[in-house]
N, C-alpha and C positions, 0 to 999 in steps of 0.2 A: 271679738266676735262673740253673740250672744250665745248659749248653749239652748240646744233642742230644748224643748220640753217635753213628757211624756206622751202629753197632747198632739203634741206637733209630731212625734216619730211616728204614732199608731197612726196620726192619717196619712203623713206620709205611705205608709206601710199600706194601709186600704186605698190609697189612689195609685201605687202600684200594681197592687193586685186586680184591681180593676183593668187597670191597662195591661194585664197578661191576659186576661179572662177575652177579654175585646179582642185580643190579639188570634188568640186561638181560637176564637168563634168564628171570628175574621176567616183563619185559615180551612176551619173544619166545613163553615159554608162552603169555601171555595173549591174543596173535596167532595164536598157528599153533593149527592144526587138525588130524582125522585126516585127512588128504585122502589117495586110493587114487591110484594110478597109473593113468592113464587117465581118470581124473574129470573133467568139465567144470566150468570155475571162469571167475570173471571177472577182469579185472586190468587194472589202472591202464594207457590206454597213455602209455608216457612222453614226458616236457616237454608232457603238454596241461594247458591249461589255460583255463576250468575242468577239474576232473578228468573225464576221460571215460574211461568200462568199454568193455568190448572181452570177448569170449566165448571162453575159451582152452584149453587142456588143461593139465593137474597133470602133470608129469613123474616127478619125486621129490623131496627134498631132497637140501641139499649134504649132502658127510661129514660137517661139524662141525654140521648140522642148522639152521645159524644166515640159511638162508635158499632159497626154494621155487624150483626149476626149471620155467618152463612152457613151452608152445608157443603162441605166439601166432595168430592167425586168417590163414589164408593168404592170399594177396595175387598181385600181376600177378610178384613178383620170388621167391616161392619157393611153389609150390603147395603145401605141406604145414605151412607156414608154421615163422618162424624160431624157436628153440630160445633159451631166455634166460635169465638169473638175476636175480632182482628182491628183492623186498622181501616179508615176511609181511602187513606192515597194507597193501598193494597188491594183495591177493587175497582173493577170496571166496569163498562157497559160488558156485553159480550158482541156487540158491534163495534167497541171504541178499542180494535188491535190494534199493537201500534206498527203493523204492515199494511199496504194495501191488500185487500180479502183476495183482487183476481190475482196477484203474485204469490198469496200460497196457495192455491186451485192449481195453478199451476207449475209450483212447485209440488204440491201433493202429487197429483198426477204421474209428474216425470219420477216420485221416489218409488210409488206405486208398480208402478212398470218397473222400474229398476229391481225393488224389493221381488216382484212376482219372478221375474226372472232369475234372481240367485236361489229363492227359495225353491223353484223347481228345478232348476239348472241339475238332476241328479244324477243325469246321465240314464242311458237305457242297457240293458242285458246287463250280468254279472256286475254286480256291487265291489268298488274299490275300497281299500281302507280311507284312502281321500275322499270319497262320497259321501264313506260314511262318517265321517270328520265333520265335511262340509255341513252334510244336515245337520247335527250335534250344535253345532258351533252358530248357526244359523237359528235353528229352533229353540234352544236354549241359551246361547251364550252364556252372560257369566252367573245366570240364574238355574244350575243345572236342576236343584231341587225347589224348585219356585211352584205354585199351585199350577193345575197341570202339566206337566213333568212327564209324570207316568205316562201319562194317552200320546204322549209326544214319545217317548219310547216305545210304546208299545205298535204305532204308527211306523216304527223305522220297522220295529221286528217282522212285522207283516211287510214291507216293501224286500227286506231281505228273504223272505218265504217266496216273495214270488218271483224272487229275480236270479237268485243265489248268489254266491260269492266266486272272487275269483282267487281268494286266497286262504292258508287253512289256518284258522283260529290259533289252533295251538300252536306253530310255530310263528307267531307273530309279538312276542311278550312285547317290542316297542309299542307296537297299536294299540295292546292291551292299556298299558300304564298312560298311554295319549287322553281313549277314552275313561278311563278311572278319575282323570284330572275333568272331566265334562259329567261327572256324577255318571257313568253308562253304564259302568262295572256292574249291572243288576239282573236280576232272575228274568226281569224282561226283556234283554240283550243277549244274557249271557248262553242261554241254550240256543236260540234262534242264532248266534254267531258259533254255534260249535255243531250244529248239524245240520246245515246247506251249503256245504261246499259244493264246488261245481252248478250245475245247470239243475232246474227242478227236475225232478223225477217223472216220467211219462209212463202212462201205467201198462206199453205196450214194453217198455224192459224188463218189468217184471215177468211179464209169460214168459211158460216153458219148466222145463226140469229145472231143479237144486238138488245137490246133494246137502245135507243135514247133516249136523254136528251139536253137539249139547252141550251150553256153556253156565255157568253159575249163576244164580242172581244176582244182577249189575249193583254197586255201590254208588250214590253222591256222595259225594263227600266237596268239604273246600278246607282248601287251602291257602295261605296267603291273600285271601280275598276271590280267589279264584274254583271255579266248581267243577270238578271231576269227575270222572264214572269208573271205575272199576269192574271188572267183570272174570270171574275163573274161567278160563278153555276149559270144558271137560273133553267127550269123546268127539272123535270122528268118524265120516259114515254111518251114520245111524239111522236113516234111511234116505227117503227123498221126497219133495214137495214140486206138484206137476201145476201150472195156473193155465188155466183154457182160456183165449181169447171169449170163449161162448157161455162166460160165466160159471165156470162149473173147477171143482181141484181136486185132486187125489193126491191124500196125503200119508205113504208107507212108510211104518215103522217097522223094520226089521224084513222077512221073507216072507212073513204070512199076515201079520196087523196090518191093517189099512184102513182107513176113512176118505170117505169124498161126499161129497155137496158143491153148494153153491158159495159163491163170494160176492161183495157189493164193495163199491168204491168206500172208500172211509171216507168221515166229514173233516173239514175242516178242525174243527173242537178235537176230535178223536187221533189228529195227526199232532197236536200240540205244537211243539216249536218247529216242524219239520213240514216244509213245504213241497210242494208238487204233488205227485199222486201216493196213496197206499191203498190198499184192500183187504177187507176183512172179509176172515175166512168163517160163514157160518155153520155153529156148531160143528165144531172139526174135534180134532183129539181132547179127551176130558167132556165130552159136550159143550165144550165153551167157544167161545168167539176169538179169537186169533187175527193180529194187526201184522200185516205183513209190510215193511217199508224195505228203501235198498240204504244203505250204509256206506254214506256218505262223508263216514269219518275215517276208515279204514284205509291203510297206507299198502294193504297188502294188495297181492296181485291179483288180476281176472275181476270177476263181478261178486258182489257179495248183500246179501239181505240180513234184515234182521227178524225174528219171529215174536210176538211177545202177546202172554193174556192179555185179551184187552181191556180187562176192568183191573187185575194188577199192573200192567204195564211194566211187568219184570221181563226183561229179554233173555230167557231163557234158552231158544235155540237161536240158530242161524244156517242161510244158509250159501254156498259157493258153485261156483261155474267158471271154466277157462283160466285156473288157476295154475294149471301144469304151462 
């Protein structure tokens, strides 16, 4: 047998390459499309797998044509989303799914429905620790700290304001470490779950007599990840606070000081993590403004309020009723 010559291997070698070159023009014809600039298409997003589509735009092709430019779907890291070079058999028409379009209308639909339903399924009157689970788990699942988060928390804490709870924060440490594992454990959760227990407050339980008593400036503090309040008892009896159905308070210190005026419902903003009603007392002792709420953390007996500057927000007094 003769031996190649150097001649013979190099064209060998170029009519090879030709015939890859055909081969693969062959196929990338058989891929690529007329796609316009601006066209909506779909595309492979990469390393998923199974393969998952994703809704994108056609940019152009490269110069050598040998593969499509698109812009991917925008995201928390680029609003206009990011710009890329992929593959022909990776892109589609945005007509060419590979389902028929009425079977997922249809499907969409029925998940839509479905979805609506578990997402509001949250039950009505007093909040369970399950409900409050459910939303958590629902609204976040396993992206507790994903963009928008917060508003999604801050969302339960207000449904908690107006519904209240039926169970009390602190003696609950399993529900606590539930929601800690759903990122919840947070200053937006965390006070709104420790001051609505029971039924919102109605601001016809507030009227009437208290007897007064003067406690320390309340502490936060956390611990173990968790937020406390502290507060010194000082005295007791030390005078008492009258609220009028007709707008009006008298507020006695001792057997001969006294203050009265008027009060107005507090705002929303002003009641902070504590829902239903409270009233502020204008210009009462000190000439200052005074937030009167009921105290709905207290395990003690009878009815109990709490008094507090409204621009410090230290609860300094409190007050009781039907405690014998």
């Amino acid at each position: 047998m003769m031996k190649q010559t150097n001649l013979q291997r190099i064209g060998s070698l170029v009519l090879m390459t030709i015939a890859l070159t055909f081969i693969a023009d062959i196929q990338v014809s058989a891929q690529k499309k007329d796609y316009k600039p601006g066209e909506k298409i779909e595309y492979v997003v990469g390393g998923s797998y199974p393969e998952q589509w994703e809704e994108g735009t056609f940019v152009k092709a490269t110069p050598d044509g040998t593969q499509p430019i698109i812009r991917e779907k925008p995201n928390e890291f680029n609003k206009g989303g990011f710009q890329m070079a992929t593959q022909w058999a990776k892109i589609r028409p945005l007509s060419a799914k590979s389902v028929d379009q009425a079977t997922v209308n249809d499907t969409e639909a029925d998940n839509s429905k479905t979805a609506s339903a578990v997402t509001t399924d949250f039950g009505t009157g007093l909040m369970t620790q399950e409900q409050i689970l459910s939303f958590l788990q629902v609204k976040l699942g396993d992206k507790p700290y994903a963009p928008g988060s917060v508003e999604i928390k801050k969302e339960l804490a207000e449904m908690i304001k107006q519904r209240g709870l039926d169970f009390r924060y602190s003696d609950t440490p399993d529900f606590y470490y539930k929601i800690a594992k759903l990122g919840a454990n947070t200053g937006e959760l965390n006070f709104p779950l420790m001051y609505n227990y029971g039924e919102p407050t109605k601001e016809k339980e507030l009227m009437g007599a208290w007897n007064l008593g003067k406690i320390g400036a309340a502490v936060d503090y956390v611990k173990n990840n968790r937020v406390y309040r502290q507060g010194e008892t000082g005295v007791a009896n030390v005078g008492t606070l009258t609220l009028n159905a007709n707008g009006t308070y008298i507020w006695k210190v001792g057997a001969k000081d006294s203050t009265s005026g008027k009060w107005r419902k507090a705002t929303s903003k002003e009641m902070t993590s504590e829902g239903g009603d409270g009233i502020v007392l204008l210009k009462a002792k000190g000439e200052y403004d005074w937030l009167v709420t009921k105290d709905r953390r207290t395990k003690n007996k009878g009815q109990w309020i709490g008094i507090s500057e409204l621009n410090i927000r230290q609860i300094n007094e409190y007050g009781s009723r039907g405690t014998k």
